[in-house]
C-alpha positions as CSV (number, residue, x, y, z in Angstrom):
1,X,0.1,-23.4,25.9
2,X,-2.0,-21.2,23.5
3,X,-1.2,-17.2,25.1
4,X,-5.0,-16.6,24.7
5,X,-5.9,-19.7,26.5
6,X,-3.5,-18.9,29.4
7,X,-5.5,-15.2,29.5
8,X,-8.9,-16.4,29.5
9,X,-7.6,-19.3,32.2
10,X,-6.4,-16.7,34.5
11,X,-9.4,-14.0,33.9
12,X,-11.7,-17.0,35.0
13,X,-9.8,-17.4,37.7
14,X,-10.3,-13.6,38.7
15,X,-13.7,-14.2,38.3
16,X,-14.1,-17.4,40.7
17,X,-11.8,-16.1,43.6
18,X,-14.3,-12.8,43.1
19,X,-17.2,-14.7,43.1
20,X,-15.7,-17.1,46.2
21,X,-14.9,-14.3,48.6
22,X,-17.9,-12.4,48.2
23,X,-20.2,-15.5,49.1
24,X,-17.8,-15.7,52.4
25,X,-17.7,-11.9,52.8
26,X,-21.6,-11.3,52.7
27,X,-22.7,-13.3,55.8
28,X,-19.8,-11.2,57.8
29,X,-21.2,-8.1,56.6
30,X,-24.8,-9.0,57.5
31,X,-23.4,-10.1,61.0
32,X,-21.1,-7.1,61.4
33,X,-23.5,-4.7,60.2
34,X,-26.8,-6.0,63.0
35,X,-23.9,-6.0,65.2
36,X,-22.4,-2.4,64.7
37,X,-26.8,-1.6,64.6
38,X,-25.9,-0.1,60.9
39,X,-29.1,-0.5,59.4
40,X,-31.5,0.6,56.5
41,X,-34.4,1.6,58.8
42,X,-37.7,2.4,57.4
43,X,-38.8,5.4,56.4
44,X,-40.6,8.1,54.2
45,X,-39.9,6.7,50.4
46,X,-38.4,3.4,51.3
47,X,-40.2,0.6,50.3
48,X,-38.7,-2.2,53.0
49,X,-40.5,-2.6,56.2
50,X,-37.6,-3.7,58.5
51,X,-34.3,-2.6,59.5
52,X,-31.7,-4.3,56.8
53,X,-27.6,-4.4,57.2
54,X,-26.3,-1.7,55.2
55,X,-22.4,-2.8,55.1
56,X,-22.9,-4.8,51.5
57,X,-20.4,-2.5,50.2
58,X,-17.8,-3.8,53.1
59,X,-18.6,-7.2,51.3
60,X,-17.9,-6.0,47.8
61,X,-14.6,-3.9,48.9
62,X,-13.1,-7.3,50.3
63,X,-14.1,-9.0,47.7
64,X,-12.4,-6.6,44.7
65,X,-9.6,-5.2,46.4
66,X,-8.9,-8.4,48.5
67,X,-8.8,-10.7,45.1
68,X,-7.1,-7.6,43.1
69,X,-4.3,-7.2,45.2
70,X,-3.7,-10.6,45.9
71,X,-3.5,-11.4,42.0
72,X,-1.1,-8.8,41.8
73,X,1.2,-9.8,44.9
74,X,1.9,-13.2,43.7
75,X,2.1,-11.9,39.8
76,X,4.8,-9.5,41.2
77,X,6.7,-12.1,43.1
78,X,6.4,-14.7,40.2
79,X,7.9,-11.8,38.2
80,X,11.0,-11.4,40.9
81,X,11.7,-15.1,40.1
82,X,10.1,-15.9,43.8
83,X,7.3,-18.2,43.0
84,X,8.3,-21.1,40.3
85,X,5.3,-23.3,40.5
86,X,2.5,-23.3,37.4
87,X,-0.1,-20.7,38.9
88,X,1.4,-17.8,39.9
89,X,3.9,-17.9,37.1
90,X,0.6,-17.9,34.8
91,X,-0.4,-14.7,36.6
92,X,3.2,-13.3,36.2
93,X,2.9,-13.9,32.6
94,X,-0.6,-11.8,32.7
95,X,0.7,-9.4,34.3
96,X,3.7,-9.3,31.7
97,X,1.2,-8.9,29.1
98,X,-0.9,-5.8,30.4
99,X,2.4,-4.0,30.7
100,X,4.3,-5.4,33.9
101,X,5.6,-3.1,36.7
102,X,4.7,-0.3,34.3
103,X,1.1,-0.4,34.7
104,X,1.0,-0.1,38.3
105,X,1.7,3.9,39.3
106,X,-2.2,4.5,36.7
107,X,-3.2,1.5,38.5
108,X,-2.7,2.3,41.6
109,X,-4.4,5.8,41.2
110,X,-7.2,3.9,40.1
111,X,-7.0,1.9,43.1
112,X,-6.5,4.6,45.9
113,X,-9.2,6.5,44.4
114,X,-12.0,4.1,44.2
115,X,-10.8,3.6,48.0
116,X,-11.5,6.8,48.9
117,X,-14.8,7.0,47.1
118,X,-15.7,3.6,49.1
119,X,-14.8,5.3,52.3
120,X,-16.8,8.7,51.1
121,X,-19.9,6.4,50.6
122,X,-19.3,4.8,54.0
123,X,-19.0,7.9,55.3
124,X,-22.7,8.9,54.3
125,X,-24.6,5.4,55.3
126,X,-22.9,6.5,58.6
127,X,-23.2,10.4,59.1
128,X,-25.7,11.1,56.1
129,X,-23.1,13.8,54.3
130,X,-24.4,17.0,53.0
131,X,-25.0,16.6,49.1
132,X,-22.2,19.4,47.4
133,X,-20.0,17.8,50.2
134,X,-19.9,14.7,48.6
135,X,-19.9,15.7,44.6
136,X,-16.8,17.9,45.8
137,X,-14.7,14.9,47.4
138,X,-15.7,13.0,44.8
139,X,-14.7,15.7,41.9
140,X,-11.5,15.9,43.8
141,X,-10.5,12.0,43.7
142,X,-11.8,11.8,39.9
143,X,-9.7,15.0,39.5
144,X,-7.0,12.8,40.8
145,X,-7.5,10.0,38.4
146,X,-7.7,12.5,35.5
147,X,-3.9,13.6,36.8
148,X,-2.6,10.2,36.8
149,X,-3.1,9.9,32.9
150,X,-6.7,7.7,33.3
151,X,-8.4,9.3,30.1
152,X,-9.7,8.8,26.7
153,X,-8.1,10.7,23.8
154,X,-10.5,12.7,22.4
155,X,-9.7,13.2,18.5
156,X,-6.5,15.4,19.7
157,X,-8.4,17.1,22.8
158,X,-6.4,19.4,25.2
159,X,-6.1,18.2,28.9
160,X,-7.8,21.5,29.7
161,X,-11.3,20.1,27.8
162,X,-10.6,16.0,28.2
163,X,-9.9,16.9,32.2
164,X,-13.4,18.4,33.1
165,X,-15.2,16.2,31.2
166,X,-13.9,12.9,32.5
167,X,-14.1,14.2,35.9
168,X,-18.1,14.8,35.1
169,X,-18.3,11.1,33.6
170,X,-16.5,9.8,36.7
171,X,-18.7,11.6,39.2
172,X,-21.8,11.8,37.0
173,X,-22.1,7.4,36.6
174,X,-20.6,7.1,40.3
175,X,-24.1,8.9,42.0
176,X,-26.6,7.8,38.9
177,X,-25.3,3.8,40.3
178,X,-25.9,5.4,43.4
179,X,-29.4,6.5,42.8
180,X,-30.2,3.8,41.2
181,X,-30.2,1.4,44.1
182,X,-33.4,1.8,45.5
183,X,-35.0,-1.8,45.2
184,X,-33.5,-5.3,46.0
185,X,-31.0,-6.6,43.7
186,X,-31.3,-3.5,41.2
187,X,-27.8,-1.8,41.2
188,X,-26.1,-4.5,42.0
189,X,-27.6,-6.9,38.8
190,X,-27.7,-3.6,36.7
191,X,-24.0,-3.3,37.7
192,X,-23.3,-7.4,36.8
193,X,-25.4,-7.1,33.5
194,X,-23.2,-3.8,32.7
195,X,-19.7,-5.2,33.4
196,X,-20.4,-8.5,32.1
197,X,-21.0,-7.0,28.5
198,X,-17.7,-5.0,29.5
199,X,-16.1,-8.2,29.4
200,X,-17.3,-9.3,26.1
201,X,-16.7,-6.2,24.7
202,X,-13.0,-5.6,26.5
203,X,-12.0,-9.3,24.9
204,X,-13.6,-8.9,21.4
205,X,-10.9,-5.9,21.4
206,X,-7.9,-7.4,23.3
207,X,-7.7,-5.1,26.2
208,X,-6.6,-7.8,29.0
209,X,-6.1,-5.5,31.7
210,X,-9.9,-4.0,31.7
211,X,-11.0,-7.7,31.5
212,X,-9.4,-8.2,34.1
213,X,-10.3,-5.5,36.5
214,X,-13.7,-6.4,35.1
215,X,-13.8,-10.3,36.1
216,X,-13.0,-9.4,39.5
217,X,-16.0,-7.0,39.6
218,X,-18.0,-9.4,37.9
219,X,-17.5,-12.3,41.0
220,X,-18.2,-9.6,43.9
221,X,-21.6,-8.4,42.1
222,X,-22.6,-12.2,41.4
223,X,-21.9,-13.4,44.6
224,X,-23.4,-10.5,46.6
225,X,-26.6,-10.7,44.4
226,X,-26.9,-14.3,46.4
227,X,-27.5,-12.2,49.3
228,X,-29.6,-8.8,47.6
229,X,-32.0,-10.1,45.2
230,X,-35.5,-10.0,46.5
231,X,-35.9,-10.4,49.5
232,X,-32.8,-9.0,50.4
233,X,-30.5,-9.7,53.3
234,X,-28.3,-7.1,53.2
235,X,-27.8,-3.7,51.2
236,X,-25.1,-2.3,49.4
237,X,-25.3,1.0,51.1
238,X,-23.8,4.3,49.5
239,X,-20.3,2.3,50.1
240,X,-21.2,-0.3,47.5
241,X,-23.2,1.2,45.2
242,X,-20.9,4.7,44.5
243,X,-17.8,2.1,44.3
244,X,-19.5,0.0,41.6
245,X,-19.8,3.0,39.7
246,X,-16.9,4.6,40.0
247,X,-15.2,1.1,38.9
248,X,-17.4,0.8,35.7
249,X,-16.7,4.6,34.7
250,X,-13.0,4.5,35.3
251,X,-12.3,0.9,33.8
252,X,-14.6,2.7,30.7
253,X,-12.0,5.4,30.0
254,X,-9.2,3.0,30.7
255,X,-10.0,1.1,27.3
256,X,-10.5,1.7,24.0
257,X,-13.6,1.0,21.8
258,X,-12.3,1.9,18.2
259,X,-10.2,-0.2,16.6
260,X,-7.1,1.1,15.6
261,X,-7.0,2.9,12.1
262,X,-10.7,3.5,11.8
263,X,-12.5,6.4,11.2
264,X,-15.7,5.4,12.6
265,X,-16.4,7.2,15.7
266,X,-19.8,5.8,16.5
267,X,-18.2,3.1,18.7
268,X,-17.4,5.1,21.6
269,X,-21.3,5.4,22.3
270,X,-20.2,1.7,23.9
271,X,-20.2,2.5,27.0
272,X,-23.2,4.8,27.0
273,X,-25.7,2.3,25.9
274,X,-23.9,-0.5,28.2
275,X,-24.7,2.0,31.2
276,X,-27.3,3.5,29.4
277,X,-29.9,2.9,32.2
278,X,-28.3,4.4,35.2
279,X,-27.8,6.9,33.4
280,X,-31.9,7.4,32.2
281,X,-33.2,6.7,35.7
282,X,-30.8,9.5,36.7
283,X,-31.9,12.1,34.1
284,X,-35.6,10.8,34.7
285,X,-35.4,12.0,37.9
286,X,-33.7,15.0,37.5
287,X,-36.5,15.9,34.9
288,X,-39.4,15.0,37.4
289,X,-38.1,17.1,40.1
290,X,-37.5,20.0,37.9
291,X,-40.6,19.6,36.4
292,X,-42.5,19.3,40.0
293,X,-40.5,22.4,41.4
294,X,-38.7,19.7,44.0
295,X,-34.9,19.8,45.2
296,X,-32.9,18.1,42.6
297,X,-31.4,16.2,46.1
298,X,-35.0,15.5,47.4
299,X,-35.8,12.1,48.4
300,X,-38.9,10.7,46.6
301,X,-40.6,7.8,44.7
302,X,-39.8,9.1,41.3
303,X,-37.5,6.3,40.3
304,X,-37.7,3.7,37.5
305,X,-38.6,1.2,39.8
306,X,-40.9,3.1,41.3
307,X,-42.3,4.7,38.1
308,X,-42.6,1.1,37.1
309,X,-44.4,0.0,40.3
310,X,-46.5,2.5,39.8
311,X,-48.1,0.6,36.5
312,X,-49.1,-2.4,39.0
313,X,-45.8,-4.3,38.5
314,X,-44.3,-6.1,41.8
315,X,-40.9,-5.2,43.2
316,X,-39.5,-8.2,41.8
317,X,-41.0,-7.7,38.5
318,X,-39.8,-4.0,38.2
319,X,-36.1,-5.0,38.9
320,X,-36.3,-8.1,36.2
321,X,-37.6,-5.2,33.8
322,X,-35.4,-2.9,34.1
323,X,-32.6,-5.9,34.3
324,X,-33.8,-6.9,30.4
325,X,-33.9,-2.9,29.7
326,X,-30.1,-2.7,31.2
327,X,-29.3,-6.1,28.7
328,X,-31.0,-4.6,25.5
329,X,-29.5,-1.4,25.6
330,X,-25.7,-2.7,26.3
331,X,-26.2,-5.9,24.0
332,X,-26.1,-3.4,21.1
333,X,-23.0,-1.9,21.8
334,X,-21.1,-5.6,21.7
335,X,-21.6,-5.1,17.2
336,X,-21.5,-1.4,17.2
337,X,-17.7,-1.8,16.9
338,X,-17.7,-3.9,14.0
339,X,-20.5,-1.8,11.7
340,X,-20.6,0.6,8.8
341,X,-21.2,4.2,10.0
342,X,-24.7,3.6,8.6
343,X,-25.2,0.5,9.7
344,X,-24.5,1.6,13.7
345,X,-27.1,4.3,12.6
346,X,-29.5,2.0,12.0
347,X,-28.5,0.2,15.4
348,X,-28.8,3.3,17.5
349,X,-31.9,4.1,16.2
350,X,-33.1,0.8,17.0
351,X,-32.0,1.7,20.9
352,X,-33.9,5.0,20.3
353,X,-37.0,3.1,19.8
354,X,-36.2,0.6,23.0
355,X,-35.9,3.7,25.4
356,X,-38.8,5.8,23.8
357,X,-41.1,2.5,24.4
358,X,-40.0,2.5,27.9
359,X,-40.7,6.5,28.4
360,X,-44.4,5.9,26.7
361,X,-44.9,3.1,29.4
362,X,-43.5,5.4,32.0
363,X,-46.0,8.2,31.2
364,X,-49.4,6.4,32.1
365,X,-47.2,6.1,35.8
366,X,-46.6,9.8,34.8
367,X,-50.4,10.3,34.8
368,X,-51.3,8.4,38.0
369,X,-48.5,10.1,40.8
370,X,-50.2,13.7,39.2
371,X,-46.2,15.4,38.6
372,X,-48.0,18.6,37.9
373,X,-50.2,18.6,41.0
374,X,-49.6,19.4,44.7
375,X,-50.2,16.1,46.2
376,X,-47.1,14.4,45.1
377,X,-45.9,14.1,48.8
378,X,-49.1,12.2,49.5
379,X,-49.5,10.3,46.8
380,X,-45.9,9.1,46.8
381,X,-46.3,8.0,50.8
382,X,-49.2,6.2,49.9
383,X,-47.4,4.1,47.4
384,X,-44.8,3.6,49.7
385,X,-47.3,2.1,51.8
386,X,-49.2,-0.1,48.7
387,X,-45.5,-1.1,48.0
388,X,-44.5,-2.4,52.1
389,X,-47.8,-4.4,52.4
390,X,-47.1,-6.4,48.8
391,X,-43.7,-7.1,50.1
392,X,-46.1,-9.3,52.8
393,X,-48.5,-10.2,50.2
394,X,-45.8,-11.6,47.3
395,X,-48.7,-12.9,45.1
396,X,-50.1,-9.1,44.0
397,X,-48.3,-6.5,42.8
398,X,-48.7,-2.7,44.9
399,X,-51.9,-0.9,44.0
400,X,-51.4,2.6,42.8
401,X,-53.1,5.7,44.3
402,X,-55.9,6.8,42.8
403,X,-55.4,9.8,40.3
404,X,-58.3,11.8,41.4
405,X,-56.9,11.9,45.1
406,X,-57.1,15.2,46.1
């Protein structure tokens, strides 16, 4: 058989047994979690009105690292000669092909960290850690990642530069995934809309073992979206949603977008436009706050889906927005590989124009939550509120405040 057809038959395979033990590892969680009584409760700038499970990210561990390390279990044994039949010698021959027994001390960093950052996430849905707490246990693991040989080169780059700045991409996309979850189904289908253009873009450039990693993502996010889109039964928690973006960041500096011998550099802004919109609802935000004299750690309505609400859109109707934002950002960056310098130009400048059109449609919600005011506390509860009582009313989307509120 054809090598590439044996690939892509064992990354669908990832992606099935991902997809399979998610859909059996969701209802657990949602049991486990009402038992356990760890809940999303209601409060100030939460949009839900009842207590959801919070343990999604159990659901999405399992499902990864349970799939993962089985793949590589039987590949290892088929390797040994200890498993003859068709399938696991299949994965064995995978397995060959991303480097065999070689691969696995840099995977295996990958692995133990994005455990860690799973447990430092479940960690703060239970005890609510202090901020700098958590950005310094999670500098520390990426710092560990960084030492294990996971990073890009950078035209020739010393450690001493590459090191620091792969530790800030690491941490900086793990908490903007983070931040983004604040509506059902949004970082979880952001995250499934980013790594499935991974894929593509990981096959296109032969990089089996991304794809790979990839697939497996790919089946948990699917198959826990069953069970978050609106009206969601369960959350992904800190747990879930810092682990999702840890995984996309480090499988990102795992591969390589140039092709080999070309001089065009504009193909590492890949992965920036494929995660470009975690990584606008982050700076967003960080702007607001600034701009309003808040705590950049503050808890508030100044999200894009909240920004979006804001404009009279439902919940539901935010998240598919900002789904089709996530998908025409990262749908450029499939080409961007295979264009003249000028030509990606053209491309990115055609992105440009996307995200400025969403900024101007942000800035009327700009106008009405009154950033430069006092009253952004009050105004931003009584969204809150708007936004609860057209969770009951799914027909009409949340009225906004008026502006001349005082």
């Amino acid at each position: 058989m054809d090598p590439h057809t044996l690939q892509l038959e064992v990354q669908v395979g990832l992606l099935l047994a991902g997809l399979l033990v998610s859909l059996v590892a969701c209802p657990l969680a949602i049991r486990l979690s009402r038992r356990l009584g760890i809940l999303d409760r209601p409060a100030e700038g939460k949009i839900h009105r009842e207590p959801i499970p919070l343990l999604g990210g159990v659901a999405v561990f399992a499902a990864f690292y349970g799939v993962l390390l089985a793949g590589l279990a039987v590949g290892l044994l088929a390797l040994g000669g200890r498993l003859g039949w068709t399938p696991p010698g299949r994965i064995a021959f995978y397995l060959q092909n991303i480097g065999g027994t070689g691969v696995l001390p840099r995977l295996g960093t990958i692995l133990l960290a994005g455990a860690g950052i799973f447990a430092l996430g479940l960690w703060d849905d239970l005890r609510r850690l202090p901020v700098w707490t958590r950005l310094l246990l999670q500098a520390a693991l990426a710092g560990a990642v960084v030492a294990a040989g996971v990073r890009p080169e950078f035209f020739g780059l010393p450690i001493a530069v590459v090191g620091p700045l792969v530790v800030l991409w690491i941490v900086g996309i793990t908490n903007a995934m983070n931040l983004l979850d604040g509506a059902d189904g949004e970082a979880a289908g952001v995250g499934a809309i980013s790594t499935g253009l991974l894929v593509v873009a990981m096959a296109r450039l032969d990089q089996p073992l991304v794809v790979a990693l990839l697939m497996v993502l790919e089946g948990a996010l699917l198959g826990f979206l069953r069970f978050n889109f609106s009206p969601a039964r369960i959350f992904l928690g800190s747990s879930g949603s810092m682990l999702i973006g840890y995984l996309l960041s480090v499988t990102v500096l795992e591969a390589t977008f140039m092709r080999p011998g070309s001089a065009n550099v504009l193909p590492v802004a890949m992965p920036i436009l494929i995660l470009g919109v975690p990584l606008y609802d982050t700076l967003g935000v960080m702007l607001i706050r600034l701009v309003s004299r808040r705590p950049l750690t503050a808890r508030d309505t100044s999200h894009l889906q909240h920004r979006l609400m804001y404009l009279g859109m439902t919940q539901r109707q935010a998240v598919l927005l900002i789904y089709l934002f996530a998908f025409s950002l990262g749908i450029n960056a499939l080409v961007l590989v295979d264009l003249a310098v000028t030509d990606g130009l053209i491309l990115l400048g055609q992105v440009f124009c996307v995200v400025a059109m969403v900024a101007l449609l942000e800035r009327a919600a700009l106008r009405i939550i009154r950033i430069r005011t006092g009253v952004w506390r009050e105004i931003s509860q009584e969204f809150v509120e708007a936004a609860r009582r057209n969770l009951e009313r799914r027909d009409e989307p949340p009225m906004p405040p008026s502006p001349g509120r005082a």
